[in-house]
Structures are given as C-alpha cells and as structure tokens.
C-alpha positions, -999 to +999 in steps of 0.1 A: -774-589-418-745-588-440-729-556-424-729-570-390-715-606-406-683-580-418-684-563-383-679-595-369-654-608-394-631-574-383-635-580-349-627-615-350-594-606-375-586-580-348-587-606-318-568-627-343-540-603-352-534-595-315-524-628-308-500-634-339-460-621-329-438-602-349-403-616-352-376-611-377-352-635-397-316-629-410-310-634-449-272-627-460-272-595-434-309-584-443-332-586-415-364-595-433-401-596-408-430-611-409-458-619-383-465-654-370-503-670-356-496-702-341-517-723-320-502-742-287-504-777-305-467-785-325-471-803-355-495-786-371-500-771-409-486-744-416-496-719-447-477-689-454-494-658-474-476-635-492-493-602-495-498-579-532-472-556-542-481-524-522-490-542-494-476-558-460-484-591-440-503-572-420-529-561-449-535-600-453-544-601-417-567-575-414-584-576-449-582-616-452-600-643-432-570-663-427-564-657-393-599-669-384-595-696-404-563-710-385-580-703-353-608-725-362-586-753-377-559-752-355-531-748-387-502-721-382-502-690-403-474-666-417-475-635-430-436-626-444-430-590-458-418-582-488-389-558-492-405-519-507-439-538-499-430-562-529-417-597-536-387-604-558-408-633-580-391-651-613-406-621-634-377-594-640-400-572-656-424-552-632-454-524-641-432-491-648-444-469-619-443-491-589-410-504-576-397-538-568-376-551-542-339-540-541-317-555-567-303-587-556-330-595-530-336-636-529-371-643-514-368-679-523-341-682-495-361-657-472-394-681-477-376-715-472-356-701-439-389-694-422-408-725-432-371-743-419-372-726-387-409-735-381-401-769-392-372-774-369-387-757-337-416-784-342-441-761-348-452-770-382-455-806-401-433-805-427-451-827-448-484-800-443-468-766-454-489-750-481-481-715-500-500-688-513-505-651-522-527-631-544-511-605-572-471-600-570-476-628-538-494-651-564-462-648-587-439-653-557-459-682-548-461-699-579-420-691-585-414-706-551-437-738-557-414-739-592-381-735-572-383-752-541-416-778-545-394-804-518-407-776-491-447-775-498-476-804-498-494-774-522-497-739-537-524-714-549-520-686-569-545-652-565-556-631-591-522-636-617-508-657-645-475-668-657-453-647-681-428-663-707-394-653-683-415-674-650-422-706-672-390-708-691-374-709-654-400-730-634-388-770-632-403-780-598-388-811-580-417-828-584-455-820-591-476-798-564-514-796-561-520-766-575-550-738-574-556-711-593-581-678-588-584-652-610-608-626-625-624-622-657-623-583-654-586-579-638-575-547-652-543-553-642-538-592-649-560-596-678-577-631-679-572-631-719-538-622-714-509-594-725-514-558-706-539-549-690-563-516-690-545-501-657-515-477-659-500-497-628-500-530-656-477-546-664-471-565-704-467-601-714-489-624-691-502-656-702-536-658-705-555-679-673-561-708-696-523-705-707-517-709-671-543-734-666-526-758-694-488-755-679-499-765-648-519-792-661-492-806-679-466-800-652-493-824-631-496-849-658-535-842-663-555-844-695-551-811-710-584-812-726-608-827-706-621-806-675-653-807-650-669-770-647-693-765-615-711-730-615-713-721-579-741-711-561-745-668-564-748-660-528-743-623-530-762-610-562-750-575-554-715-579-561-728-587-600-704-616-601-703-653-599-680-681-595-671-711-619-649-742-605-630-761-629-612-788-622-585-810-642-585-852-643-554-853-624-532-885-612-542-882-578-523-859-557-516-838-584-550-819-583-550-787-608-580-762-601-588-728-612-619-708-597-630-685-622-648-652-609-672-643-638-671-605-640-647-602-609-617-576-605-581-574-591-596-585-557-596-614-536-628-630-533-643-628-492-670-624-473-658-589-461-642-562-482-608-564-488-599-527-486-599-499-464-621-481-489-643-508-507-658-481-535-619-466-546-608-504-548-639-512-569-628-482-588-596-491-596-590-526-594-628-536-601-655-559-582-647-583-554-669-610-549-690-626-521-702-660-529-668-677-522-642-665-497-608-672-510-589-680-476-618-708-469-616-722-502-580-725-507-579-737-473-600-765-484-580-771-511-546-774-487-561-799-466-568-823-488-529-830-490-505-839-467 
C-alpha cells in the first residue's frame, strides 16, 4: 500500500510541475529564475520555498508535496533558484567544500521583487504570503523573515538553527508566526548545536532550543513554559517519531517547533525526498513518515492572514 501511495504522490507532483511556468526576474543586471504554480483565482496565498544548498526549485517540486498541496488549496507556489544552487543567507561563513552564491549576490532583494510582482499583478494577497525552506533555504528564510517581516503573514524554518553572525543581524519589523522543524540526528545541523559529524558541516550553530528561545522572545512568549504533543507514529519503519511543541504566544505570534525524534538532514514526507532514498539515509540520515512537512507547515500558514 505505501509504495503505490509514493507512486501516486510522483505522479501527481509530475502533473503538478507541468503546469507550474518558468520565468525569470532582473536583480541589478542578474537574471535570477524560478518556477511559478498558480491557480486561475487572483488573490490567493502565496508561499515561496526555497530549496537546500545543492539543490534547485525544481528538487522542491518533484521531491516535496507542495505542489499538490497548492492544487488542493487553491494557494500560489514559488520555487526561486539560488545562485551555484545556494542562497546568500545572513550567515558569511558556509561548510568549507561546497560553494556559496557569488560575492555580492542579495537574495533579500531577489525574494521581495518576486513576492512584489505577484503582489502587484493581483495574483497573490499580500496580507497571505508565507516563506519557507529547509537547510541553506531554512537560513534564507529565517534571514528574510528577520529582514523584510512587512512582506510575510509567516515563516518556517527546515532542518537548521541560527548562528551568532544571523541573530546579532536579525531585528524584524515586527513579530512573524514562526515554525520550526528539525532533527535530532542532523549530522550536518546538530540539534545540540556547534559542528556537526558530516565533512560537508559547517561550525557554530545554535542549538534548536537556542533557536527555539530567540524566537520565543522575539514573539513575546513565555520562555519557559511550553505544551509538548507526541504525535501519532504512523510509519514505524522509518524508526522515528515526531514531537510538537508549542510556545504560549500573544496571539498571532505563534512559535512552534516539530521535533523528529531520531530523524536526519531530511524533510519529513510521505514520499522519499531523494532520487536515491538508501545514499540520502546514508549521508544525511533517516527521513520520516508520520508527518509530511509541506502539509504541516501549510497548516501552520493558514492560520494567519
């Protein structure tokens, strides 16, 4: 049963993906892409996803269920590309073998052009545009949420924490609903914090619950009192589980971190995530299957306009 539930997750990305467009935007004389799925209704949310370092849009189409998800719920999606398939977040400091974007490169402008344009051609609500990304994209999109928070309803941040260098330099506008998602066995954003056990690491994150506590008091929630919700294991195989806890928030300042018990480097889904699902477990460790992340951070969104 659960192999032809992923068979016909792929085939409904595929359907999906072919009926997103490929357009480009001009940043200072750089022509920077990304792919747009937008339904025929105007006015609608709008979410963009910023992919890992590595990666392209296109990976967050095809090995994410966010396409279906704005099919089903009628919201606009966006899938920007990094320049050398990375984004240029607050952090300076990137792991030593894998390149950043070229020096100089501003993806905070490149971010709030698109979500402008979209705005102004009166395709998307301006007071419903939610970011998000997992990895290097969870850095850009908690830099962008500190640098530009007058653009977004909401942010979420996959599978990374803050360093000293993006806190010293975040002072959003105002506060932002924010959701967090990382893994207790991340070898390459530890949840405890500092380097992790991958060459690819980089040194000097904050540990989740460092993380956790900034945004809490960014938000004005108690720092010490928090609700924790074990959620149901659905997929016993993937040895993992998931653990919800929330923050006592003013309202509309919700702060939430799901904490995969035991999971990797991986966003969590309901089909695998990479082209080979055994070399990812490998190297980046266990995805898991009770929660899928586009689905719950969807959830999350929609709760704020």
């Amino acid at each position: 049963m659960r192999r032809w539930m992923r068979i016909a997750a792929l085939v409904a990305a595929l359907a999906a993906a072919s009926a997103a467009s490929a357009d480009m935007i001009d940043i200072d004389g750089v022509k920077r892409s990304y792919t747009a799925q937008l339904p025929a209704k105007r006015l609608v949310p709008l979410v963009v996803v910023l992919h890992g370092k590595t990666q392209r849009g296109a990976d967050m189409m095809t090995r994410t269920a966010w396409p279906q998800v704005a099919k089903r719920e009628g919201f606009a999606v966006v899938f920007p590309d990094g320049l050398n398939h990375a984004w240029a977040d607050a952090r300076t400091k990137a792991g030593p073998a894998l390149r950043g974007p070229p020096k100089g490169t501003d993806d905070v402008a490149f971010i709030a052009k698109l979500v402008e344009k979209l705005v102004a051609n009166g395709t998307a609500d301006p007071r419903r545009v939610y970011v998000t990304g997992i990895s290097n994209g969870g850095a850009m999109a908690m830099t962008l949420v500190c640098a530009r928070a007058d653009l977004f309803a909401a942010g979420a941040s996959v599978i990374m924490n803050l360093t000293d260098e993006a806190a010293v330099t975040c002072h959003p506008s105002r506060p932002l609903p924010m959701l967090l998602m990382n893994g207790t066995a991340d070898p390459l954003v530890p949840y405890e914090g500092g380097r992790g056990s991958s060459y690819y690491a980089a040194d000097g994150f904050w540990s989740t619950d460092e993380t956790l506590a900034f945004w809490r008091k960014l938000n004005g929630c108690e720092t010490d009192n928090a609700d924790m919700t074990d959620l149901p294991d659905r997929a016993p195989a993937d040895q993992s589980t998931v653990t919800r806890i929330s923050s006592r928030c003013p309202d509309g300042h919700d702060v939430v971190l799901y904490r995969i018990n035991r999971g990797g480097h991986r966003m969590p889904g309901f089909s695998p995530d990479a082209r080979f699902p055994k070399v990812a477990a490998g190297l980046l460790g266990p995805q898991n299957g009770d929660i899928d992340g586009a689905e719950t951070i969807w959830t999350f969104f929609s709760q704020f306009p």
